[in-house]
TIVOTOR-398930 format. One record per residue (C-alpha): x, y, z; chain; residue number from 1. Coordinates in pm, 1 decimal. Layout:
<nodes>
{x: X; y: Y; z: Z; kette: A; nr: NUM}
...
</nodes>
This chain:
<nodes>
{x: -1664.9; y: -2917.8; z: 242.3; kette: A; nr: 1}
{x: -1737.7; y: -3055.0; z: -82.8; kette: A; nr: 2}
{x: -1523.7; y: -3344.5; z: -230.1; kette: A; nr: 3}
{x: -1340.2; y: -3254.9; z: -550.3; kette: A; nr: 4}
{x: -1335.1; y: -3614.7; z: -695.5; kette: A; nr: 5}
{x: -1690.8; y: -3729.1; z: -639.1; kette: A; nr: 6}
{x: -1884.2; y: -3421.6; z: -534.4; kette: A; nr: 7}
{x: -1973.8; y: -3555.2; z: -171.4; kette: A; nr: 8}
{x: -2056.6; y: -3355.1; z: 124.9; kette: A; nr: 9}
{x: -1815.1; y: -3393.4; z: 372.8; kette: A; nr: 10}
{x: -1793.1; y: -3305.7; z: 757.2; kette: A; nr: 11}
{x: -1501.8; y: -3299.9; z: 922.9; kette: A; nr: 12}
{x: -1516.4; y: -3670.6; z: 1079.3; kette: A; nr: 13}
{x: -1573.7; y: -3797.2; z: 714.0; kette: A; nr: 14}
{x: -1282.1; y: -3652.4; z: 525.4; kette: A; nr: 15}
{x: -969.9; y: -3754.3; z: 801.5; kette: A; nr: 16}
{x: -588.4; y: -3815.3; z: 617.6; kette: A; nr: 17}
{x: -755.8; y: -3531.6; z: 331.5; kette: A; nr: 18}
{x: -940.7; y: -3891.1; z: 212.3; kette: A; nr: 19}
{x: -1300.8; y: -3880.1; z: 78.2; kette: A; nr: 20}
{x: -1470.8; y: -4184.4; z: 319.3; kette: A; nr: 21}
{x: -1700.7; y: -4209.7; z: -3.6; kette: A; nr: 22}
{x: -1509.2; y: -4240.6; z: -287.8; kette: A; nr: 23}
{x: -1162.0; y: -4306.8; z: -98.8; kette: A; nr: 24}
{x: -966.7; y: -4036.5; z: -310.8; kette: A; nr: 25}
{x: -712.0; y: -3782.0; z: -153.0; kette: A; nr: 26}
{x: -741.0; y: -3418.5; z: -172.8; kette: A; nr: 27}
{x: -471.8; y: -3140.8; z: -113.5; kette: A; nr: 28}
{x: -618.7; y: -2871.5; z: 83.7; kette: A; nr: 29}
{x: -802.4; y: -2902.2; z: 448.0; kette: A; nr: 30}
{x: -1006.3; y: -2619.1; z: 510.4; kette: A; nr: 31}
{x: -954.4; y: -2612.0; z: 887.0; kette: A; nr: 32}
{x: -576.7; y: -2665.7; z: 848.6; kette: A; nr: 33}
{x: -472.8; y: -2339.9; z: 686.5; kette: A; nr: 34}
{x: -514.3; y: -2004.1; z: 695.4; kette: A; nr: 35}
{x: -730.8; y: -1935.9; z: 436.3; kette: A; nr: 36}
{x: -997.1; y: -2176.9; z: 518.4; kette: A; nr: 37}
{x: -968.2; y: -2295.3; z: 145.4; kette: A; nr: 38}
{x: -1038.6; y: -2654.8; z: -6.9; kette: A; nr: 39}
{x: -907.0; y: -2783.1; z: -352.6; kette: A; nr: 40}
{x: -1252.8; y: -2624.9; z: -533.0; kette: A; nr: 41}
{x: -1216.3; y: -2340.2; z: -373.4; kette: A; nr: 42}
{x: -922.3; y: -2281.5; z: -485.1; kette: A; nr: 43}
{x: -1008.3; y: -2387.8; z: -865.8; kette: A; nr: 44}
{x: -1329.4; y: -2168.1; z: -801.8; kette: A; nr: 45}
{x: -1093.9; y: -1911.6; z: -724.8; kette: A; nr: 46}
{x: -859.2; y: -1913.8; z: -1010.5; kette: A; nr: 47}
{x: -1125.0; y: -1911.4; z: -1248.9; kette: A; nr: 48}
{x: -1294.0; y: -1611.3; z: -1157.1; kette: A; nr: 49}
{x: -992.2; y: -1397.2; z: -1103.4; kette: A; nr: 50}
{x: -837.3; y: -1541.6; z: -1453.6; kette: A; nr: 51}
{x: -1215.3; y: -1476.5; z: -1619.5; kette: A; nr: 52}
{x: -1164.9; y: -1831.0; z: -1657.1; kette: A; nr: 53}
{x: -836.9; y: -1808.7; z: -1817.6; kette: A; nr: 54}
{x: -912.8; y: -1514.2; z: -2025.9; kette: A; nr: 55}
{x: -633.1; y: -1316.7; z: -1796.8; kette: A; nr: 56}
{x: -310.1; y: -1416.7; z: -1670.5; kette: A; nr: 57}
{x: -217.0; y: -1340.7; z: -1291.2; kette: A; nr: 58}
{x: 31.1; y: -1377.6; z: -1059.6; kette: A; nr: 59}
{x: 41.4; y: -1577.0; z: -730.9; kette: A; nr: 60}
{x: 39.7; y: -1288.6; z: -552.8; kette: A; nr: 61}
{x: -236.5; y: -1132.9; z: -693.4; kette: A; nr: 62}
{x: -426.6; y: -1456.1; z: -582.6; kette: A; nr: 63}
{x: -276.7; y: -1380.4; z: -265.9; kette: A; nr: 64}
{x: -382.6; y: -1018.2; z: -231.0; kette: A; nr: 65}
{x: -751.7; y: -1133.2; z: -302.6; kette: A; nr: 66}
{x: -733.9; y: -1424.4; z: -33.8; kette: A; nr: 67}
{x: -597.7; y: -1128.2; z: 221.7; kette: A; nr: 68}
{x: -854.1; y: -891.7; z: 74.1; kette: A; nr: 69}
{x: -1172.9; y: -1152.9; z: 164.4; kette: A; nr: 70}
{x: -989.8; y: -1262.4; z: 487.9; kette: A; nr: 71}
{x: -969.3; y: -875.5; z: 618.5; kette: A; nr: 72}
{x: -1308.2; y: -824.7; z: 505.9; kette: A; nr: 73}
{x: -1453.3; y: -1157.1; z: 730.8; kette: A; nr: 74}
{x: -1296.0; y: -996.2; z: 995.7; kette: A; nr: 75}
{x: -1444.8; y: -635.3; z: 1010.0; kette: A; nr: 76}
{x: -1746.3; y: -624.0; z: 1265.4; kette: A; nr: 77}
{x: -1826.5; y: -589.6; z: 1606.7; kette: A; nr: 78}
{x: -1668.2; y: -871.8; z: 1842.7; kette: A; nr: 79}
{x: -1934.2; y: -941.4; z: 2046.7; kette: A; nr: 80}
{x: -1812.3; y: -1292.8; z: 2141.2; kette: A; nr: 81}
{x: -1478.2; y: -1142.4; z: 2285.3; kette: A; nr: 82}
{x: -1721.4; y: -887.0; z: 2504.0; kette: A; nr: 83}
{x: -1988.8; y: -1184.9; z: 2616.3; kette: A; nr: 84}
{x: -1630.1; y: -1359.7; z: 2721.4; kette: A; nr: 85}
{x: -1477.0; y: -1084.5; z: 2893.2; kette: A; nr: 86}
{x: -1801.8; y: -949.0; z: 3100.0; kette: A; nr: 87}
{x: -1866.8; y: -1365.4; z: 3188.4; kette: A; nr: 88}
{x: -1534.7; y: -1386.5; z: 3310.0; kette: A; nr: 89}
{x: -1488.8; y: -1066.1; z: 3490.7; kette: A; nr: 90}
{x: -1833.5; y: -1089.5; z: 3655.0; kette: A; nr: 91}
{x: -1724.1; y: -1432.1; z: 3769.1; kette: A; nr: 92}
{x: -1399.8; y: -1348.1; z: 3923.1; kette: A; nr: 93}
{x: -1491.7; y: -1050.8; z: 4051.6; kette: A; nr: 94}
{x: -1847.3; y: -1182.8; z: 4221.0; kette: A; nr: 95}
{x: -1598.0; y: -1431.6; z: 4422.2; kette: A; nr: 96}
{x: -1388.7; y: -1133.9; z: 4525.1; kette: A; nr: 97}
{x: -1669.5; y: -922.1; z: 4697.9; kette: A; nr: 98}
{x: -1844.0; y: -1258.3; z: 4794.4; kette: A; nr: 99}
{x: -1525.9; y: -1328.5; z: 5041.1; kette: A; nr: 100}
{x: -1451.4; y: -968.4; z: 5081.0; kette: A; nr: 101}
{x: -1839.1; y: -885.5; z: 5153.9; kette: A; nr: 102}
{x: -1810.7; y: -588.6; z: 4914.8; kette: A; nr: 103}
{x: -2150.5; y: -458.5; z: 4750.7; kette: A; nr: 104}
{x: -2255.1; y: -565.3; z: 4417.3; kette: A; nr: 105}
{x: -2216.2; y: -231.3; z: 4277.2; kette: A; nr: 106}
{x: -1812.6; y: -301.8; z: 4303.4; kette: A; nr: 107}
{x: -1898.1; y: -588.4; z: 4000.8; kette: A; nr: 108}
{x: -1923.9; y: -299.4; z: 3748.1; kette: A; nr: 109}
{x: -1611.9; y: -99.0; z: 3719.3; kette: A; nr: 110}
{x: -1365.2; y: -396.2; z: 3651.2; kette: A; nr: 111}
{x: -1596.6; y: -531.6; z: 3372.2; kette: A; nr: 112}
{x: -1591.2; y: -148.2; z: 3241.9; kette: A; nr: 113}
{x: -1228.1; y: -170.1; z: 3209.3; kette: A; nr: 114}
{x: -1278.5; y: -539.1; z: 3070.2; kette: A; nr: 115}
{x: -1410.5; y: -416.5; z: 2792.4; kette: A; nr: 116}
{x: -1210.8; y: -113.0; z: 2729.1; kette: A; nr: 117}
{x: -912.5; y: -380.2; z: 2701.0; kette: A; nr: 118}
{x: -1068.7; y: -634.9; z: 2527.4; kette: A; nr: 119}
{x: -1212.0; y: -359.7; z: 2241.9; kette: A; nr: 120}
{x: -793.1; y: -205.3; z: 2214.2; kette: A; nr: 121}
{x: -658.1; y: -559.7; z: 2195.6; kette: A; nr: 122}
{x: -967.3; y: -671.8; z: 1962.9; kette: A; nr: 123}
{x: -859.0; y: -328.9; z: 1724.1; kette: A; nr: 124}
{x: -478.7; y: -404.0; z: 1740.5; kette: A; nr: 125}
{x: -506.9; y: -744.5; z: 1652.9; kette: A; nr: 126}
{x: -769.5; y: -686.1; z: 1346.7; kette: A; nr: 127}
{x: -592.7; y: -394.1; z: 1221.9; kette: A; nr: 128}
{x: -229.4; y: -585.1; z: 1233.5; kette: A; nr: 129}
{x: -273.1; y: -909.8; z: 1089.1; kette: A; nr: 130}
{x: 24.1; y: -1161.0; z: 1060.0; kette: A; nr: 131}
{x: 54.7; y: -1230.2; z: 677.6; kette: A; nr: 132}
{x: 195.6; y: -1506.2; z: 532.7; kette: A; nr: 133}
{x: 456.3; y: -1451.8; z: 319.9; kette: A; nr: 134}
{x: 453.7; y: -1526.6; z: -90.9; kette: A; nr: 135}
{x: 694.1; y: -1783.9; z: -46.0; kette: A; nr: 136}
{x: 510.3; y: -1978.0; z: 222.0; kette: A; nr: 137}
{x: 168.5; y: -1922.5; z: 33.5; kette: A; nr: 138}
{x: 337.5; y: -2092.2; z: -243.2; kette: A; nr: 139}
{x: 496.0; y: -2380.5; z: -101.9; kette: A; nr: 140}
{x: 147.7; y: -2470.8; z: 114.8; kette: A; nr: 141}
{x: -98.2; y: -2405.1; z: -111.8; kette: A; nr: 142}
{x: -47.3; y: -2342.2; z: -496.3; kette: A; nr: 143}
{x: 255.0; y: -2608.7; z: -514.4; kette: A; nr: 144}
{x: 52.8; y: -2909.1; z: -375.6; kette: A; nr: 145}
{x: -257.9; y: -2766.3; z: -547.1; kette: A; nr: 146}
{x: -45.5; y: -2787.0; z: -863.5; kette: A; nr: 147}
{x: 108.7; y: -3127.0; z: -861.5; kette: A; nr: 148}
{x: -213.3; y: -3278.5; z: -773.5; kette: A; nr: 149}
{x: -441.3; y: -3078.7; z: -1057.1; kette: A; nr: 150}
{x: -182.7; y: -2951.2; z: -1320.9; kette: A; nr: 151}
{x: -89.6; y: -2489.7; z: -1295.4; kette: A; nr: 152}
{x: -347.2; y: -2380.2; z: -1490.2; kette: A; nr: 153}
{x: -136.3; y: -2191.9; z: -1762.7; kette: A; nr: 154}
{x: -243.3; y: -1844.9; z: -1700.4; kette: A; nr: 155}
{x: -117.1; y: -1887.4; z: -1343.8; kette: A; nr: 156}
{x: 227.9; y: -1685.4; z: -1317.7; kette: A; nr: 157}
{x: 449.9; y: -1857.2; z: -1009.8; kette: A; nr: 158}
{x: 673.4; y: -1629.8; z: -841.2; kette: A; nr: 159}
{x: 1019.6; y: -1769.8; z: -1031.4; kette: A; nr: 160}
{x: 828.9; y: -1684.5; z: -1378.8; kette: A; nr: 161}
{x: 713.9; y: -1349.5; z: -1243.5; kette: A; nr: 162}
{x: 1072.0; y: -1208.1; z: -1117.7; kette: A; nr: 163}
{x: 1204.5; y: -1329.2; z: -1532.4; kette: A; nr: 164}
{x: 915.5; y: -1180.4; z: -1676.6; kette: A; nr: 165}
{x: 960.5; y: -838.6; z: -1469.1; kette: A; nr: 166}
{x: 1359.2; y: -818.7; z: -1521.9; kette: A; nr: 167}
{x: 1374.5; y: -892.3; z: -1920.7; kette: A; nr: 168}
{x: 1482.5; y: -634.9; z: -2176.1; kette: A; nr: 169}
{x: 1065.4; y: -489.4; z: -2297.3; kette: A; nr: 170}
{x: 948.4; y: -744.6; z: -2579.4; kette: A; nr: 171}
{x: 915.7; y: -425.8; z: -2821.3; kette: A; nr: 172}
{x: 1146.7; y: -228.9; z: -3026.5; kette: A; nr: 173}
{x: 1220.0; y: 116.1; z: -2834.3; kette: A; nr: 174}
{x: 1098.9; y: 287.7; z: -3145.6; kette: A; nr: 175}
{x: 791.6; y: 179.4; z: -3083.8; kette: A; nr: 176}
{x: 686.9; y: 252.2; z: -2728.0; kette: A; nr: 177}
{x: 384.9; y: 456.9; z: -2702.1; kette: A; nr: 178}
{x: 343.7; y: 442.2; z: -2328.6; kette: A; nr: 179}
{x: 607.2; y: 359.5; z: -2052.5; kette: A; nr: 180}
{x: 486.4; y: 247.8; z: -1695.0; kette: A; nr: 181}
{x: 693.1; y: 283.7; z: -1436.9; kette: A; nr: 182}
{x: 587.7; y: 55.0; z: -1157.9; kette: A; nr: 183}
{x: 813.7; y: -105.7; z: -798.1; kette: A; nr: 184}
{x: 602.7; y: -367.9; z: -848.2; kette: A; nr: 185}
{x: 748.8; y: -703.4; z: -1026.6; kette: A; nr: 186}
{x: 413.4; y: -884.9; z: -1039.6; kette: A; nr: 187}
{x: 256.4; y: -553.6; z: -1207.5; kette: A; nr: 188}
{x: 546.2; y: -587.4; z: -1463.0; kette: A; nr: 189}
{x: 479.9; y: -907.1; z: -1531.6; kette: A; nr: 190}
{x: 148.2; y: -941.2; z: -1553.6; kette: A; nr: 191}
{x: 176.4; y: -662.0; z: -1801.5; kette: A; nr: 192}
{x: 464.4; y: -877.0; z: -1994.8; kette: A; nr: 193}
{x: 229.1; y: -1182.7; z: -1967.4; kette: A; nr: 194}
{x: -113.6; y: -1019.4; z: -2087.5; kette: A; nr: 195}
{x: 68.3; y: -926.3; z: -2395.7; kette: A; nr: 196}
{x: -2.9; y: -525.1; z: -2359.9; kette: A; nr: 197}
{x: 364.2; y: -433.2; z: -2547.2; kette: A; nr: 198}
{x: 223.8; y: -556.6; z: -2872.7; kette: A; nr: 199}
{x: -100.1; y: -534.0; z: -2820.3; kette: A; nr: 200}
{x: -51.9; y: -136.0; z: -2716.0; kette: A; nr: 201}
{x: 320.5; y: -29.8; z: -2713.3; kette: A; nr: 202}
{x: 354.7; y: -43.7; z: -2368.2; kette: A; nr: 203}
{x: 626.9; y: -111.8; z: -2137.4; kette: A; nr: 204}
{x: 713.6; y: -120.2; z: -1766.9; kette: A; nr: 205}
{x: 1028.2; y: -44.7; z: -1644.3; kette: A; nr: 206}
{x: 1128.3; y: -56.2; z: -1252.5; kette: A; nr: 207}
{x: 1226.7; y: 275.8; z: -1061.4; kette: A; nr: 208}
{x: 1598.1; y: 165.3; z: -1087.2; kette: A; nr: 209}
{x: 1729.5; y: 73.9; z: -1468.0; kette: A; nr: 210}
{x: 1928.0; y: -205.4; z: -1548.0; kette: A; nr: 211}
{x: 2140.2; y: -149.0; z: -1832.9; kette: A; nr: 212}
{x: 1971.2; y: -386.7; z: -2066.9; kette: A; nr: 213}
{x: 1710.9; y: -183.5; z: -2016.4; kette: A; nr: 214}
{x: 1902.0; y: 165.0; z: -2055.9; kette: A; nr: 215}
{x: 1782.8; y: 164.3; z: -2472.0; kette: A; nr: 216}
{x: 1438.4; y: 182.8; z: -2394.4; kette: A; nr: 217}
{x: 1464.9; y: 412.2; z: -2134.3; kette: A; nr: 218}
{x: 1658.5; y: 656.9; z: -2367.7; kette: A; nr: 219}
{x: 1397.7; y: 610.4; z: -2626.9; kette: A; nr: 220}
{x: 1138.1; y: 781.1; z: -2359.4; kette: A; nr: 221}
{x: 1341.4; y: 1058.5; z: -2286.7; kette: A; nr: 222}
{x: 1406.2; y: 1129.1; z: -2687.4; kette: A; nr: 223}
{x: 1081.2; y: 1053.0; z: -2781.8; kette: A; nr: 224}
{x: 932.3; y: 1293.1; z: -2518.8; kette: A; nr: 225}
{x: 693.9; y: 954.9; z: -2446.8; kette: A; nr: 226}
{x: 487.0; y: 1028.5; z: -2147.0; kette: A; nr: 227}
{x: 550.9; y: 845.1; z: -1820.8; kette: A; nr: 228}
{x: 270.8; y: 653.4; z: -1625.4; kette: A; nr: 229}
{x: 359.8; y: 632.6; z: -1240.0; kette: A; nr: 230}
{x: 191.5; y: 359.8; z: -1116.7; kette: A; nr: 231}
{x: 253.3; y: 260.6; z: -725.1; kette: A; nr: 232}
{x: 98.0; y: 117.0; z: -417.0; kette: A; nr: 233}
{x: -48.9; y: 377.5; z: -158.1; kette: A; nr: 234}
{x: 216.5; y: 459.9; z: 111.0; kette: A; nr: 235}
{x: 422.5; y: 689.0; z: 211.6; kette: A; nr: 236}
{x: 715.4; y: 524.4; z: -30.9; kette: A; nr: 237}
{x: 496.8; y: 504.4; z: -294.3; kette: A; nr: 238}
{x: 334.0; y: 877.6; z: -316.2; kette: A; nr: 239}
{x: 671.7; y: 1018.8; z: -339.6; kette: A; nr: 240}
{x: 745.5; y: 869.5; z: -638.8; kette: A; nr: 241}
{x: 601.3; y: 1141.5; z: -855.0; kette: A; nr: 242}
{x: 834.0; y: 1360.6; z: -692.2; kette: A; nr: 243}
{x: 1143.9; y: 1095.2; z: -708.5; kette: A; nr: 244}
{x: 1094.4; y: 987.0; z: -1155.3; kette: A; nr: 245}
{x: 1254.6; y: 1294.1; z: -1262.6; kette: A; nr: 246}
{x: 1600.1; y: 1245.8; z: -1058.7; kette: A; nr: 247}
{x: 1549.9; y: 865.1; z: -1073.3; kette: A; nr: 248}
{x: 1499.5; y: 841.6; z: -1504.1; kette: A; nr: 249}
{x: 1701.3; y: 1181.9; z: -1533.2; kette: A; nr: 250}
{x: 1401.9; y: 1369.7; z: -1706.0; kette: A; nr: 251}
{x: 1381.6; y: 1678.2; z: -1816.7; kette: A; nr: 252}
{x: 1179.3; y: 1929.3; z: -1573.5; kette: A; nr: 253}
{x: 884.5; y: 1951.2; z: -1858.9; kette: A; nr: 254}
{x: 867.4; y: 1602.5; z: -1914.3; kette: A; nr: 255}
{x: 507.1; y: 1480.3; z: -1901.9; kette: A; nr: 256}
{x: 485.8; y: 1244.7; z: -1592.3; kette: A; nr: 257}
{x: 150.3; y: 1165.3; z: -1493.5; kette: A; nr: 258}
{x: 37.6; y: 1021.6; z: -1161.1; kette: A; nr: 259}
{x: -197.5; y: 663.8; z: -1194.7; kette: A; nr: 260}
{x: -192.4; y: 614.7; z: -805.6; kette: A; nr: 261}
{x: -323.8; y: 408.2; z: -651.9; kette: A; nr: 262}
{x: -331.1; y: 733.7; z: -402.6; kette: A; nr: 263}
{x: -458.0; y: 750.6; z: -66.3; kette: A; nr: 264}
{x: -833.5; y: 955.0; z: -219.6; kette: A; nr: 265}
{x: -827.8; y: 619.1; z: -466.6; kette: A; nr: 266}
{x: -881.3; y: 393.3; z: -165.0; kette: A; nr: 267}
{x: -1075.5; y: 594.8; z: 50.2; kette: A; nr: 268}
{x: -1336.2; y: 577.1; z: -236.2; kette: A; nr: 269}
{x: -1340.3; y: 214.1; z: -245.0; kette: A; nr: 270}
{x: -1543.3; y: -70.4; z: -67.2; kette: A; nr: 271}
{x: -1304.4; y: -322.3; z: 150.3; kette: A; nr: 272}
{x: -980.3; y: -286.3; z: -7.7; kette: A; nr: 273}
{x: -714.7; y: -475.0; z: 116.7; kette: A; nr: 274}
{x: -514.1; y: -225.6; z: 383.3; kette: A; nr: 275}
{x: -176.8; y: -300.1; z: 574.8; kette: A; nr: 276}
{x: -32.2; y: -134.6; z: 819.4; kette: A; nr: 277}
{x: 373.8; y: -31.2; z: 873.8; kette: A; nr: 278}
{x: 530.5; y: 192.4; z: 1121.6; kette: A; nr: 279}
{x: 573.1; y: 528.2; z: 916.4; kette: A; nr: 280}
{x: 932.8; y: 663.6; z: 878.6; kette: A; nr: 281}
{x: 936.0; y: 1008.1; z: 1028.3; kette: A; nr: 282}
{x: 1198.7; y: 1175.7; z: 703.0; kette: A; nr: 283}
{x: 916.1; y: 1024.4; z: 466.3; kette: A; nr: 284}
{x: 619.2; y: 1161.7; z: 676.5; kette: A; nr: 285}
{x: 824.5; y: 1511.1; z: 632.4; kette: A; nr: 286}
{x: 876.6; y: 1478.0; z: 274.1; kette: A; nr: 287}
{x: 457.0; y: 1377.7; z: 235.6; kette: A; nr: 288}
{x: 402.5; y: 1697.7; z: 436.7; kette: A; nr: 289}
{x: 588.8; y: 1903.3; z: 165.5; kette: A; nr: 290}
{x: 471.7; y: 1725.3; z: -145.4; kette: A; nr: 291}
{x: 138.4; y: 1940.6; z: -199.6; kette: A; nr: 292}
{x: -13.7; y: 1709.6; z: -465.3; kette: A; nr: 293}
{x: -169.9; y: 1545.2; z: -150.2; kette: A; nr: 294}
{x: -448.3; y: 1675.9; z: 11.1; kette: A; nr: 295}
{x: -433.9; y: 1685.3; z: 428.8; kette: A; nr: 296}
{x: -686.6; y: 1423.1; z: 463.4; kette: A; nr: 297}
{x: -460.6; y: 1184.3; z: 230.7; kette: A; nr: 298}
{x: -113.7; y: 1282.2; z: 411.6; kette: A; nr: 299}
{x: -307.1; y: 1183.7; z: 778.0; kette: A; nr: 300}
{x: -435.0; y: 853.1; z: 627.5; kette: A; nr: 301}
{x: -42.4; y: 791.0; z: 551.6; kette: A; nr: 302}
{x: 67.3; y: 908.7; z: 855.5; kette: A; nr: 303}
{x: -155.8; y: 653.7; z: 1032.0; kette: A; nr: 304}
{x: 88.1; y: 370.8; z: 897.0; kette: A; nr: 305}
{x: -185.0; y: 252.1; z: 620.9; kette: A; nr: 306}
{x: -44.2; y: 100.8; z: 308.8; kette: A; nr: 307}
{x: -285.1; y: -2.5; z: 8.6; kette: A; nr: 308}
{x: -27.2; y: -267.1; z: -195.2; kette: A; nr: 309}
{x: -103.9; y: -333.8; z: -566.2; kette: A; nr: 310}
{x: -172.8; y: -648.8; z: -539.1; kette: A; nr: 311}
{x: -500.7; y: -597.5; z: -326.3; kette: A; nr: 312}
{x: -623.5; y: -403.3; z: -693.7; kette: A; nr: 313}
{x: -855.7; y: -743.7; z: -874.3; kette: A; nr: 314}
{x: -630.4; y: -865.4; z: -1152.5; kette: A; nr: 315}
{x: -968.7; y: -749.4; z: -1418.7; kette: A; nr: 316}
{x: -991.1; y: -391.7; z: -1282.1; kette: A; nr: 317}
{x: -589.3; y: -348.6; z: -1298.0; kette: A; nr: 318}
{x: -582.6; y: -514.9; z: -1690.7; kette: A; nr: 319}
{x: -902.8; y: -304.6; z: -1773.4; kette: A; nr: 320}
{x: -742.6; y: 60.1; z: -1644.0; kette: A; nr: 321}
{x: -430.9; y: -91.3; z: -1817.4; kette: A; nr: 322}
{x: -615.6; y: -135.3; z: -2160.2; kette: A; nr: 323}
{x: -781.5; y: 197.0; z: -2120.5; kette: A; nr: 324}
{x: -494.8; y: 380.2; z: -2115.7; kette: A; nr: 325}
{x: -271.5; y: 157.9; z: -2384.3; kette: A; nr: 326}
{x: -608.7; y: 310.2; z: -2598.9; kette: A; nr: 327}
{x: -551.5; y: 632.6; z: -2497.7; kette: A; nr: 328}
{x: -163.6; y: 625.0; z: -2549.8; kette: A; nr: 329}
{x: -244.0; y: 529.5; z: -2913.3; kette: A; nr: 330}
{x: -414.8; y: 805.1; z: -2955.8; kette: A; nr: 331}
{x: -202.6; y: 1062.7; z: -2783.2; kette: A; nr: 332}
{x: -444.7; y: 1134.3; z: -2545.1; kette: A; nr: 333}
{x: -246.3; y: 1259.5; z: -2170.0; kette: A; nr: 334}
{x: -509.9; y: 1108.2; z: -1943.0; kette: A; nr: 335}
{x: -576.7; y: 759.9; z: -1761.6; kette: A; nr: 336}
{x: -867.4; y: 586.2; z: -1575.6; kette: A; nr: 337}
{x: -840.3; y: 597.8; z: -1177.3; kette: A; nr: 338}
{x: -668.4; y: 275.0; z: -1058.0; kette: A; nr: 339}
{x: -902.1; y: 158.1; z: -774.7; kette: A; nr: 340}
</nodes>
């Protein structure tokens, strides 16, 4: 790794304590001792191009979706060192056996067959259900220290600032909403808060579930007739909410409601997006089943357990489908850029 303070190659041997042996400063992060593999410029390097260098402001876990999102991807491919392991040890243990048992050779190849049919299942369980560290944790081991040794860069949202951000009454008057989002997500509503899109656009983002200091705004929508923007993670949860706004916001039945995604056709279309896996609730598979909006192929990747979050979409591609539509709600227009 690369010192931050003087720019010095390091190896591992040279950099002990998180001390530069050549210019005898500390740094915060040790590559080798966390999960990400990051070091303090990495981490700088990191902020700056998700921020456009400070042009946008993000949350921490958007920074923590794209460390997931480049960790899943490192970990795609073929395992061959798992399989050169397996056969070794197999041939090994097995060579003894029918050495002392005087068995032929031939007797060497079924058990490394079924070596490798268990070490490719185990290999695809463990890739496909990856332990993720939680926001919190992220936090508290990396951005915190990062942050007290370097200064928060100020377009970098901390989790406290994001959950204020996404519960306060919308920064506009409810006269003048021109487009209403309606998002789960609390980092989506506040990085929608902190990029300034209410003034710059009308736009607001309101949770599935009203609060009542945000009950004004909401009754502005349904007297203005403003159309609402679903805007939710891929999941079973999340593709029913089209179904869910009109009982959730009482709408009328001919209110216009249309659907952002991120669906599951959105992320089949995309290179390496970040994907997580939950055990899928029978009712909701049920409900998917009956909500024909979704094609088959799209209820089956669902039913697999596959969940696409929000915060695996790049903080520029989420503010630029954002600014798209805040155009086209100006305008009137009753359409929106896909979200992945």
């Amino acid at each position: 790794m690369k010192c931050p303070h003087c720019y010095a190659e390091l190896r591992y041997r040279e950099r002990s304590n998180r001390t530069c042996s050549k210019c005898r400063q500390q740094f915060v992060l040790e590559p080798k001792a966390n999960t990400f593999k990051l070091h303090d410029l990495g981490l700088r390097d990191l902020l700056n191009r998700l921020s456009q260098n400070g042009t946008i402001r993000l949350t921490s876990e958007q920074m923590l979706g794209a460390l997931l999102r480049r960790q899943q991807a490192k970990k795609g491919g073929f395992p061959c060192g798992l399989y050169v392991l397996a056969t070794m040890m197999t041939a090994f243990l097995f060579g003894i056996i029918n050495v002392v048992l005087d068995l032929p050779e031939f007797f060497i190849i079924i058990p490394v067959i079924f070596a490798w049919i268990i070490t490719g299942y185990f290999s695809t369980r463990i890739s496909s259900s990856p332990r993720l560290p939680s926001l919190s944790n992220f936090e508290e081991t990396i951005l915190r220290p990062w942050n007290l040794k370097y200064g928060r860069p100020p377009w970098l949202i901390m989790n406290d600032e994001t959950i204020a951000l996404s519960m306060m009454q919308p920064p506009i008057h409810p006269n003048a909403v021109n487009v209403v989002i309606l998002c789960p997500s609390a980092a989506v509503r506040a990085f929608i808060v902190a990029n300034e899109l209410p003034r710059r656009f009308g736009m607001i983002a309101l949770p599935p579930v009203i609060n009542a200091a945000q009950e004004p705004w909401l009754r502005a929508v349904r007297e203005r007739r403003v159309p609402v923007y679903v805007l939710h993670e891929a999941s079973l949860p999340g593709c029913l909410l089209m179904r869910d706004v009109y009982q959730l916001w009482q709408l009328p039945v001919d209110h216009p409601v249309i659907d952002l995604g991120i669906n599951p056709h959105d992320i089949l279309e995309v290179k390496k997006p970040l994907l997580l896996k939950a055990k899928p609730d029978e009712k909701l598979v049920n409900k998917v089943m009956d909500f024909t909006q979704l094609k088959p192929i799209e209820v089956d990747w669902l039913k697999k357990g596959n969940v696409a979050p929000l915060y695996g979409l790049p903080p520029a591609r989420l503010l630029a489908m954002l600014i798209a539509g805040g155009k086209a709600g100006q305008l009137g227009f009753m359409s929106w850029p896909k979200a992945a």
